[in-house]
TIBAFI-212838 format. One record per residue (C-alpha): residue in three letters; x negated, y negated, z. Coordinates in pm, whole numbers, plus 50000, padded with zeros to 5 digits. Each point is the difference from the previous one (the first is absolute). Last residue first. Layout:
N
ALAXYZ
...
//
This chain:
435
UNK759291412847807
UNK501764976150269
UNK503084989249853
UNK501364963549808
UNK502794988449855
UNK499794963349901
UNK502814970850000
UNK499594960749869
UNK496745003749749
UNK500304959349900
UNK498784989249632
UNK504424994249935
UNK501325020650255
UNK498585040350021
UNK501615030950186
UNK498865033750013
UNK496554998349967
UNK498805034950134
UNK496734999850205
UNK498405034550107
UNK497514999350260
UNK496225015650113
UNK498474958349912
UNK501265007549677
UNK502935016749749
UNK502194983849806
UNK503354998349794
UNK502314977649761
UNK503315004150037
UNK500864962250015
UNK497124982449865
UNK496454990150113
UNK498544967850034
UNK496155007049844
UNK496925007450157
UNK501595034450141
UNK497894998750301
UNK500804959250043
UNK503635004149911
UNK500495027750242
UNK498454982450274
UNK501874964949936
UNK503295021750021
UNK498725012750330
UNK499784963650113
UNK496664982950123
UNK497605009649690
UNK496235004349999
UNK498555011550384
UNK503375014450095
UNK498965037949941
UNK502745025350120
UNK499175016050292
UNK503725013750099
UNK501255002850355
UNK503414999149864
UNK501154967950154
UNK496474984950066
UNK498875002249642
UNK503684995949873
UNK499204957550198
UNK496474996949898
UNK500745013049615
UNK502874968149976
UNK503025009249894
UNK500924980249688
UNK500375031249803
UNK502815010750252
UNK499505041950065
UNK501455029149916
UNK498675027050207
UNK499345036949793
UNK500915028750196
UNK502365019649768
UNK503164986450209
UNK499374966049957
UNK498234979250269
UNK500574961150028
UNK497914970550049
UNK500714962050038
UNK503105005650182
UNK501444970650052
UNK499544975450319
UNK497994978449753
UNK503364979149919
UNK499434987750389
UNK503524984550143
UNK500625026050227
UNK496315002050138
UNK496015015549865
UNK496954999550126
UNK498055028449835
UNK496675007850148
UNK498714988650368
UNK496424989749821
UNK500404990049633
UNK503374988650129
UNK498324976450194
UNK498834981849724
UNK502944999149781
UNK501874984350358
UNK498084968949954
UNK501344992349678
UNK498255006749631
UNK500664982249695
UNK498965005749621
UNK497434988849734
UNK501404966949990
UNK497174983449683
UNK497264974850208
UNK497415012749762
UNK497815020050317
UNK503695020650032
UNK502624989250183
UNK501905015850305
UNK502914981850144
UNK499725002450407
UNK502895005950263
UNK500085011550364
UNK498694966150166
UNK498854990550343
UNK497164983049854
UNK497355017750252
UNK502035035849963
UNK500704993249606
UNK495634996749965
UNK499695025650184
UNK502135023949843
UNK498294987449700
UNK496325007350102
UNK500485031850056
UNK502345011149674
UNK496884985749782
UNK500054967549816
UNK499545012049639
UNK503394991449845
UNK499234965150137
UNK502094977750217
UNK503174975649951
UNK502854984150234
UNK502314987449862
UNK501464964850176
UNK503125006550192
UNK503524995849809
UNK503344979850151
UNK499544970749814
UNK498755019449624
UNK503755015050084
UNK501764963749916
UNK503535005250134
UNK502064974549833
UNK502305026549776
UNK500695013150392
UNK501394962050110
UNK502144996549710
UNK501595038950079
UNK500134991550415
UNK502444972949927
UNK501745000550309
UNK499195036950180
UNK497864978150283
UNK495645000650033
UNK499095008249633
UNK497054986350001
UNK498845018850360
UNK501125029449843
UNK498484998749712
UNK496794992350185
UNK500325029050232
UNK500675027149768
UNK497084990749786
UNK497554995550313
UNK501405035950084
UNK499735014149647
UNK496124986850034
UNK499174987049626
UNK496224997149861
UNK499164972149789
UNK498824988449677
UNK498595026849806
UNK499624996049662
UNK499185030749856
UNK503725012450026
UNK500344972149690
UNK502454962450003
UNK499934998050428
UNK499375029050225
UNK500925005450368
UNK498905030650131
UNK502015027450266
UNK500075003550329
UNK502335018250177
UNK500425027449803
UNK503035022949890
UNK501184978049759
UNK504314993250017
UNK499954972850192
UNK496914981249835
UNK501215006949664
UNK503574982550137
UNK498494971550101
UNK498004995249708
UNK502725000549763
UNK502244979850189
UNK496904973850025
UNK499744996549598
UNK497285017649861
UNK497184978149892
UNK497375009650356
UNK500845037549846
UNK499185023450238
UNK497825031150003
UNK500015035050083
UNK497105014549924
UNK499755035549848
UNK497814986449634
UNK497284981550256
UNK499215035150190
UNK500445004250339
UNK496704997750144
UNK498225031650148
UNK496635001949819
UNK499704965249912
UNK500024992650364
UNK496815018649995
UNK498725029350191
UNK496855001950180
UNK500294989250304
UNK503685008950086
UNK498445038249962
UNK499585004850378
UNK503744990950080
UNK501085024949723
UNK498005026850098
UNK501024998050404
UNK504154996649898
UNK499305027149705
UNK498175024450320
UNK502994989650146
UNK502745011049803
UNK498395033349925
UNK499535009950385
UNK497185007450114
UNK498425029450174
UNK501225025449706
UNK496995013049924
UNK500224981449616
UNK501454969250207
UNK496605000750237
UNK497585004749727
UNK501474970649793
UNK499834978550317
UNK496705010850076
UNK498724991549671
UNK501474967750005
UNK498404992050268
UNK496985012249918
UNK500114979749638
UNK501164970150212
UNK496964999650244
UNK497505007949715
UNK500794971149819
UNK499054978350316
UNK496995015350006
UNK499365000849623
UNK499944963450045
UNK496184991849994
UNK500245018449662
UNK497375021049920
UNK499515000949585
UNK499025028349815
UNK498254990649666
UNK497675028749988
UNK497124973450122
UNK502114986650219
UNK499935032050159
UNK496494997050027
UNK500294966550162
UNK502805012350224
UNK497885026550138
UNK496724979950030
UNK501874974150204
UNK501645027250223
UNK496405015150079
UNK498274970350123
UNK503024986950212
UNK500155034950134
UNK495904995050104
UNK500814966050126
UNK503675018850218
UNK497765030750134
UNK499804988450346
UNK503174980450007
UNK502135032449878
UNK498115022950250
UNK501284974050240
UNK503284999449927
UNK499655040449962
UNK499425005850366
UNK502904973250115
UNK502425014449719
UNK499925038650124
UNK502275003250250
UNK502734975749850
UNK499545021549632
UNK500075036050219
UNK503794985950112
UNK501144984749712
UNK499065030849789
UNK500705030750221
UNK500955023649743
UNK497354985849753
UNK497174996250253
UNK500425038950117
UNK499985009149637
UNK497104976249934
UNK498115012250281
UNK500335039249904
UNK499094996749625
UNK497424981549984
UNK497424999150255
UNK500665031550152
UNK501035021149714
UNK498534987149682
UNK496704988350196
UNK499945029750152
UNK500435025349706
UNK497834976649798
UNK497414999650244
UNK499705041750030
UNK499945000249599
UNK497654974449936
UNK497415010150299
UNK500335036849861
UNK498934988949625
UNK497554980750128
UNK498615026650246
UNK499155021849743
UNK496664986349961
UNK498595008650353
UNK502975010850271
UNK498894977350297
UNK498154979749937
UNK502464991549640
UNK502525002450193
UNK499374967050218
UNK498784981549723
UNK503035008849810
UNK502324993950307
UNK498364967550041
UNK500494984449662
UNK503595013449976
UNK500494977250345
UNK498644970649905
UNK501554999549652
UNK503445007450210
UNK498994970950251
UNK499564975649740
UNK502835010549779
UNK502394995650317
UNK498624964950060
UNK500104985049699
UNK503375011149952
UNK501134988150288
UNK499164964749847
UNK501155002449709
UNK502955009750112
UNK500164973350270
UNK498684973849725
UNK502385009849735
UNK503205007650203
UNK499764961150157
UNK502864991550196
UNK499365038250139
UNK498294985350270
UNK501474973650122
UNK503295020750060
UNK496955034250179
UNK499374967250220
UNK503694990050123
UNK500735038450019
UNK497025005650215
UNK500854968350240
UNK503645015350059
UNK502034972350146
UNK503665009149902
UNK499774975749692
UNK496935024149885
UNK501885030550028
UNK502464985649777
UNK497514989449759
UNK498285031750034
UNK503745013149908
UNK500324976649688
UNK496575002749859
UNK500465040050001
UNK497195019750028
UNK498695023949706
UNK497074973749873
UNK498764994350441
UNK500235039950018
UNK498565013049749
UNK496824978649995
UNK500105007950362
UNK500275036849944
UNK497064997749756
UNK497844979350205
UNK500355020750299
UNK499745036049855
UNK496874984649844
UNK498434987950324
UNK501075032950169
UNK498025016349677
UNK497334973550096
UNK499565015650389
UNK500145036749883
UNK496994990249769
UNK497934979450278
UNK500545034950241
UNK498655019049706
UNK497004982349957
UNK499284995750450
UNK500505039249942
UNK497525002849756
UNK497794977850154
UNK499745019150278
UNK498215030949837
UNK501105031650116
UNK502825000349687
UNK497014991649766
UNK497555028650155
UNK502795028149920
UNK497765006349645
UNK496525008250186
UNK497224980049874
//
């Protein structure tokens, strides 16, 4: 038989014709796959609000990654197999034995440039756009092939499960935050966005999973008053204290009886004083336990979330912190919270208005020990670890395992911590530099 009788014969052509038409199939599962996983959720969902039907669909879509990938999946290997299996027939008429070898090279070459390559760099510049166009074809394909993808993803996850890796039905959700994150990291190291609010964004995101333990104002820095002390004293602790509100306590601080407004104070001596005649006998009266709002009490683990929420419904800015014993822990105030997202919030009257950090002249920073790592973290752009100690001087004394002394020097994490200052069991001033 004469070798040029397979390119006369019509079922060659009919063969090649099927193989040009699944390498367009390819091209169009891989850009699509591409496409509907590189769009953005927010513009289709601004295309969609304007009316477009192909945003709307490609939104429904991607709600499930694992079926649509799956899915598309399916479908690309299927008409890559098909294809391959073809060209070697096909080569094998028409070139004998070595026509394997020549039907893998010739379909690789196409299937890396025309089915790979070129749609998914088209999809990937044109994302939203190519994802719209696209999601009525692959909604179906997804529908079609959705019992066998069924099939597949339980097989997956049980032999997974069989390496202990567990699928979490939230990783969705997770996924969300980690990309935005990511894109807000990305974007400040490009210089996109700005510092201040890529903290503003973090912060807001991580009110979920921080705990009011966390940020609380430790039991041994609250200022307290005295329900014993005689009104003159109380009046003038309240005049001179740079709060507002501050606890009531009666025989030990861990008997909390009250908290104090200084305008409900102000207010009630007033109104008992009423005229200049014999204002002293009426102030040794004053009974401040009168005056003083009922404490209000939550757990050290109720997270940052849930406790803005919980002061929005009550209409409150103050909470004492206890521990699952009942023992104060601390307090935290409304405006704690959004600190962790604005920043610093600080007035005239603040004594946190000072300088918690200071560079000498051979680099180092000296820094508060009762900073917390969240707080130089976003100051210096540091990465300090936060997972075992709030404070700096809680870092140091969990890496060192014991409480350190003035002088004394070390090295982790890529920084070098000085103790320069130490009260009592309490590291009070550090010096620290980047390594």
């Amino acid at each position: 038989m004469d070798g040029s009788a397979p390119f006369l014969d019509s079922a060659f052509w009919i063969t090649a014709g099927v193989i040009i038409f699944l390498l367009v199939l390819s091209g169009f599962f891989s850009g699509s796959e591409t496409a509907l996983t590189a769009a953005s959720r927010g513009k289709l969902r601004s295309q969609a609000d304007k009316g477009s039907r192909g945003a709307m669909r490609a939104l429904r879509i991607t709600e499930d990654n694992e079926r649509l990938i799956g899915s598309v999946l399916l479908g690309n290997n299927l008409v890559n197999i098909l294809a391959a299996s073809l060209a070697t027939s096909l080569f094998t008429r028409a070139f004998g034995e070595s026509g394997v070898a020549l039907a893998t090279l010739v379909m690789t070459l196409l299937v890396l440039v025309f089915a790979e390559v070129l749609p998914k760099t088209y999809a990937i510049t044109n994302a939203e756009k190519a994802a719209a166009a696209v999601a009525p074809v692959i909604n179906v394909i997804v529908t079609v092939f959705s019992p066998v993808v069924a099939a597949v993803r339980l097989l997956v996850r049980g032999v997974l499960r069989l390496f202990g890796v567990e699928i979490s039905p939230d990783s969705q959700v997770l996924a969300v935050r980690e990309e935005i994150a990511g894109a807000l990291q990305l974007g400040h190291s490009e210089g996109i966005v700005e510092k201040e609010d890529r903290d503003r964004i973090l912060g807001a995101l991580d009110l979920s999973d921080r705990m009011v333990e966390e940020i609380m104002l430790h039991r041994s820095n609250i200022e307290m008053i005295d329900a014993s002390d005689d009104p003159q004293t109380i009046l003038t602790q309240c005049l001179q204290s740079p709060y507002t509100r501050l606890p009531v306590f009666r025989d030990e601080q861990e008997n909390i009886i009250g908290v104090v407004h200084a305008k409900d104070l102000f207010r009630a001596m007033y109104a008992q004083l009423g005229t200049p005649e014999g204002a002293s006998d009426k102030v040794q009266s004053f009974d401040i336990t009168k005056v003083a709002k009922a404490p209000y009490f939550i757990p050290e683990t109720t997270t940052l979330d849930e406790q803005m929420r919980q002061f929005l419904r009550m209409r409150s800015h103050f909470a004492l912190v206890v521990d699952e014993y009942g023992s104060l822990q601390g307090l935290i105030t409304l405006e704690d919270i959004l600190e962790e997202i604005v920043g610093e919030i600080t007035d005239e009257f603040d004594p946190a208005a000072e300088m918690q950090i200071s560079r000498t002249e051979d680099g180092h920073f000296m820094i508060d020990g009762a900073m917390t790592i969240r707080d130089l973290n976003r100051a210096k752009d540091w990465a300090l670890p936060d997972d075992e100690a709030n404070t700096i001087a809680g870092l140091v004394i969990h890496e060192a395992q014991m409480i350190p002394t003035p002088g004394q020097v070390f090295s982790f994490h890529g920084f070098r911590f000085e103790v320069t200052e130490r009260e009592g069991n309490r590291i009070t001033g550090l010096k620290i530099r980047p390594l």
